[in-house]
N, C-alpha and C positions, 0 to 999 in steps of 0.2 A: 567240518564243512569247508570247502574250498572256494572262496569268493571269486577267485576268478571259471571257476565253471557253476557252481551251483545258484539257484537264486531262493527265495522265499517270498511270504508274506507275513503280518503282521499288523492288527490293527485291534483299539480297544472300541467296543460299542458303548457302551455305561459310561456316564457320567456320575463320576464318584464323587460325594460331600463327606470328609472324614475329619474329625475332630471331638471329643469328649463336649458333648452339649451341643451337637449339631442338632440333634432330632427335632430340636426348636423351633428349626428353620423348616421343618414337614411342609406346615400350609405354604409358606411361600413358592416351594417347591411345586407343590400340585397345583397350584392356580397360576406357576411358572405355563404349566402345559393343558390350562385351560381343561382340567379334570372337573366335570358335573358333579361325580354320586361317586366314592370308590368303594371297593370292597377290598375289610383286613380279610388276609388270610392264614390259619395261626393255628396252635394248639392249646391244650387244657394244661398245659404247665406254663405255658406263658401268659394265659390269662390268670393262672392262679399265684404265679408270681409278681404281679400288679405292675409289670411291661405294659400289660394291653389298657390296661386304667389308666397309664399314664398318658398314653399316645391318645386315644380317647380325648382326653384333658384338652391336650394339646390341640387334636383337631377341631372341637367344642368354640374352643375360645380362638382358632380360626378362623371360624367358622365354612367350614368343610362337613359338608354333607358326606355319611360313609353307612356300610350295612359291615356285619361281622359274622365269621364263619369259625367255630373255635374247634370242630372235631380233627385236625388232619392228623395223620398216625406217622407212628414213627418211620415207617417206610412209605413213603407216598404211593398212593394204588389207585390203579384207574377208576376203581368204585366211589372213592374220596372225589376223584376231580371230576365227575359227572354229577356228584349232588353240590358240588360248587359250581360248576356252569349254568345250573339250574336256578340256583339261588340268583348267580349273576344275572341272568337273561331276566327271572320275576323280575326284580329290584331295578331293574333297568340302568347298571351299574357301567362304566365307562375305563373305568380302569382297577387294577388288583395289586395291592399292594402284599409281599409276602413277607411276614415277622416272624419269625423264628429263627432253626435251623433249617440247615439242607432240603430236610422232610417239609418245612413250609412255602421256601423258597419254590422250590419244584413242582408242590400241587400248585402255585400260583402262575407257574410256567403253562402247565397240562392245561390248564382248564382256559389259560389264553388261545394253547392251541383247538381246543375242544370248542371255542366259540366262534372262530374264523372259519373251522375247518368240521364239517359235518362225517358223520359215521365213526367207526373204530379205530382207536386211538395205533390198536395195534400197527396199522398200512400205512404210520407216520416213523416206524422206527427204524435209525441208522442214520443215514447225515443228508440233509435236506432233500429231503421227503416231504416237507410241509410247503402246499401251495400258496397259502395266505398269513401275512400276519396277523394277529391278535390285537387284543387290549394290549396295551401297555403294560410290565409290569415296574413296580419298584418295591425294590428289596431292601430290606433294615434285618439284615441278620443279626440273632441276638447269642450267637456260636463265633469263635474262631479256629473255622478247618475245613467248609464245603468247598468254598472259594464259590459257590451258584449265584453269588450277587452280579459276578461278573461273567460266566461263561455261557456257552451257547446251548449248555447241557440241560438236559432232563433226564433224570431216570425215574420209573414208574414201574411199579410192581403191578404184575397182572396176575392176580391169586389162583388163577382158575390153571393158568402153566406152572404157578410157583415158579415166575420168571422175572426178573429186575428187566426191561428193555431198556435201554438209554436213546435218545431221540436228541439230535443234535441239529442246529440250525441256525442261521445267522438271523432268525425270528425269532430266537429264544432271547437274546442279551436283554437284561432289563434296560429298562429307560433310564434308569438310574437307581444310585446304590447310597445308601444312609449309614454310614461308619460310624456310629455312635458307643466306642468303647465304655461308658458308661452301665448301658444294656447288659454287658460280662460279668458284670460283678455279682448275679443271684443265680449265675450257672453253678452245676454241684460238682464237685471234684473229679470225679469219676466222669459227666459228659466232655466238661474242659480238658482230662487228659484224654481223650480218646478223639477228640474232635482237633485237638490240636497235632497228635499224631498221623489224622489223615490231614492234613496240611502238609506235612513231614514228606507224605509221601506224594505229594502231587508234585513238591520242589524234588524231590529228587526224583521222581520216574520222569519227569519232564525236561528235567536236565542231562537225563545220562538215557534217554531215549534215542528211537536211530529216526527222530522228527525233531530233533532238538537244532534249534538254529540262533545265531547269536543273542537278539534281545532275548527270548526265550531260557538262554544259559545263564544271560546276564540276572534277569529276573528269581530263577530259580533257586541260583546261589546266593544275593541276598535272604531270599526269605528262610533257604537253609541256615543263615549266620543268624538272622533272627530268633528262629524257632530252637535254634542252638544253647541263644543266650535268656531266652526270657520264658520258654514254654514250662520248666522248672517254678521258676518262682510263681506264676501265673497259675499254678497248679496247687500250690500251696498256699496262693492269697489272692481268690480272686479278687477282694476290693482294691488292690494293687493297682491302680488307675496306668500306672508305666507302665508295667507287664501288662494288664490287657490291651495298653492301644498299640504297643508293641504288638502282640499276638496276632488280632483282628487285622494291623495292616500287613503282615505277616502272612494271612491265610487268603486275601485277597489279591496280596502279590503271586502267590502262589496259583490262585486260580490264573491270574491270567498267566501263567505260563502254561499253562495246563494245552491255553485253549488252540494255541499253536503245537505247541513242544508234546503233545498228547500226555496220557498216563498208559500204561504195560499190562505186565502178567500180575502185579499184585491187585490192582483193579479187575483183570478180566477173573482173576479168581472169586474176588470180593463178591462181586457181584450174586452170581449162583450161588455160594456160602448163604449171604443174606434172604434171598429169595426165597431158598430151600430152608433154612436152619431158623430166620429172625436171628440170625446175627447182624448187631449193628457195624455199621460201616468201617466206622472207623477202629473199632476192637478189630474184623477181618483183619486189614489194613496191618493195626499194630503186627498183629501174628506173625503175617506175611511177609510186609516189609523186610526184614533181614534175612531173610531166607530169597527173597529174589533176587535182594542185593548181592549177597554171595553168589548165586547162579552167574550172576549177571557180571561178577568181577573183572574178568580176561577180557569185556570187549572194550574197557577202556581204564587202565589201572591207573591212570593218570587223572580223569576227572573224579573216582573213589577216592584217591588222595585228599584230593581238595574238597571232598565232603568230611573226610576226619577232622582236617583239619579246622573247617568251620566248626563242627560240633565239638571240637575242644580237644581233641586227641592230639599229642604229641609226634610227628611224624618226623622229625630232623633226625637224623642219620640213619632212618631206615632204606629198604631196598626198596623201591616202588612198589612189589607184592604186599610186600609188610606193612606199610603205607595203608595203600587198597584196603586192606583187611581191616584196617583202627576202623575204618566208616561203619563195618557189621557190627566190632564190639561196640561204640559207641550208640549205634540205635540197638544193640540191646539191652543196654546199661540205662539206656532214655527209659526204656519199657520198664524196667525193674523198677527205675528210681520212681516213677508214676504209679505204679503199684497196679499195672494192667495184667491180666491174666495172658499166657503167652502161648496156650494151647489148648485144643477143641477140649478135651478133656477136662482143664483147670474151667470153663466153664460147661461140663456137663455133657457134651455131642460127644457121640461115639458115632462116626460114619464106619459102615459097610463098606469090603473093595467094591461089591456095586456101584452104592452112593458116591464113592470118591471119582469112580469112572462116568459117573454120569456131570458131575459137577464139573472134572475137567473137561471131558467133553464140550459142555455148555460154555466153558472160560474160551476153549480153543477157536470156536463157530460162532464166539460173538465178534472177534474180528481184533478187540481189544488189544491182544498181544500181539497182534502185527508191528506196533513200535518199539515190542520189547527191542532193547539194544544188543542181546543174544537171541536167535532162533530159541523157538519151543515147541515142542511136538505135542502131543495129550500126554503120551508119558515123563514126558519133563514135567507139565503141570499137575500129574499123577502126585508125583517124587516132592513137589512142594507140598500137595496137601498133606503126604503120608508126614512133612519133616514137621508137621505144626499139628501131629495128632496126638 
């Protein structure tokens, strides 16, 4: 970017409370903003991990009036955030808090916009599309890797196209965001590496994007040195109290680079993958990741440098190329050492050239890879599915 011709923007909505035993501070927080009745919104592993017991507790003896919603699924779907609007509007409910991961976070978004905004969610999808704001919401994510406490996104599955849409809007940022690395410690090995791998990739497609603008770079490559140093141990212990509030602030720095600095072709792949297949996000992601990276090498061999490096690769006396390239061994040596599966295959999918040509397709026409920081045609993003089949 060239300061003296180019300009940007740059601004965070969320008001973040971060700290190991913040979640304390809940009720003050919601009668900060003069909340009546709020509704959790959450799933059945986090009520069955005595998360939602605790916060319950918590609000009880704040005395905070709340209603509770435990079915959301693991990809959040419009069918979900229509029997929580429902529930919202009986209850007579004022604001939504969303506890989980991404998948909670998100329906808690939909169903804000589904209360403002009357008819099908679908005529809301793409970037501010939405006429009205909603409830409020606030987010206590209990993952680090969506970054959706802080960004302006939604994505929602709509079964009926087997389609992820993503809905973006300066209506979407929560009111605020609960960073309680505490919350990480009864995540299971297998969501904490895969959830921190899509963290991974939000700092880097955000940073070596062609929307990548200085705070954004700045952002990015911290939470790459983060996720560098601490996503390993944090993988191996989640009651690690340092490696999770490392992580957690790690994946939110990341979100917000996201929300300027965009995310690319591993996202706009991601996406369809999940939609079509129930692959979760952040396994996509893992797959991908290195293989876009690579694609992606030649349009800036100099910021791939500086992601080896972060991630611990030894780059001194290499050729810039050579340099460039430690960043793809490195996230594939991440993936290995996490014990992530690294092709459709090792978990089970066998796509059709059909399917592969409908999935790129879908990646091309959601718009997503417009930031890639190389062009992509359908057949470029052909050539990625085929290299992680």
């Amino acid at each position: 970017m060239n300061l003296l011709k180019d300009s940007f923007e740059f601004g965070l909505h969320t008001q973040i409370h971060f700290g190991v035993g913040r979640l304390q501070e809940l009720p003050s927080i919601l009668k900060k903003y003069n909340y009546k009745n709020i509704l959790i919104c959450t799933d059945k592993g986090i009520a069955n991990s005595g998360a939602l017991d605790h916060i319950e507790t918590i609000l009880k003896n704040g005395d905070i009036k709340y209603e509770v919603f435990t079915e959301v699924e693991p990809d959040p779907t419009i069918r979900v955030v229509k029997k929580v609007e429902q529930l919202f509007k009986e209850k007579n409910c004022d604001a939504i808090i969303g506890l989980g991961g991404g998948s909670s976070i998100d329906t808690a978004k939909g169903v804000s916009i589904a209360v403002a905004n009357p008819g099908d969610l679908n005529q809301f999808e793409g970037k501010n599309q939405i006429p009205n704001r909603g409830p409020d919401v606030i987010a206590i994510p209990t993952t680090a890797g969506t970054g959706s406490e802080v960004t302006h996104a939604a994505v929602l599955k709509d079964e009926e196209r087997k389609y992820k849409m993503g809905i973006l809007s300066e209506h979407l940022h929560p009111k605020a965001a609960i960073l309680d690395p505490a919350l990480l410690t009864t995540l299971p090995r297998g969501l904490a590496a895969i959830t921190g791998m899509d963290a991974l990739s939000h700092a880097i497609e955000s940073y070596t994007s062609n929307q990548a603008q200085p705070i954004t770079e700045a952002l990015g490559l911290h939470a790459i040195e983060l996720i560098g140093k601490w996503l390993r141990p944090f993988v191996a212990d989640r009651t690690n109290l340092e490696a999770a509030s490392n992580m957690m602030l790690a994946s939110t720095i990341a979100g917000t680079a996201f929300i300027w600095g965009r995310v690319a072709a591993v996202h706009a792949l991601s996406h369809p993958l999940g939609g079509r297949y129930k692959i979760a996000h952040g396994q996509a992601n893992s797959m991908l990741l290195p293989v876009v990276m690579e694609y992606n090498l030649s349009s800036n061999f100099q910021k791939f440098k500086n992601i080896a490096a972060l991630l611990g690769e030894r780059v001194e006396d290499l050729s810039l190329r050579s340099a460039a390239e430690k960043s793809v061994d490195a996230v594939k040596e991440l993936v290995t050492d996490l014990g992530i599966p690294k092709t459709l295959k090792d978990i089970n999918i066998e796509l059709s050239l059909e399917e592969i040509q409908v999935v790129a397709q879908e990646a091309f026409d959601s718009g997503i890879a417009n930031a890639n920081p190389k062009n992509c045609t359908v057949q470029d993003l052909v050539s990625m599915i085929n290299t992680i089949k």
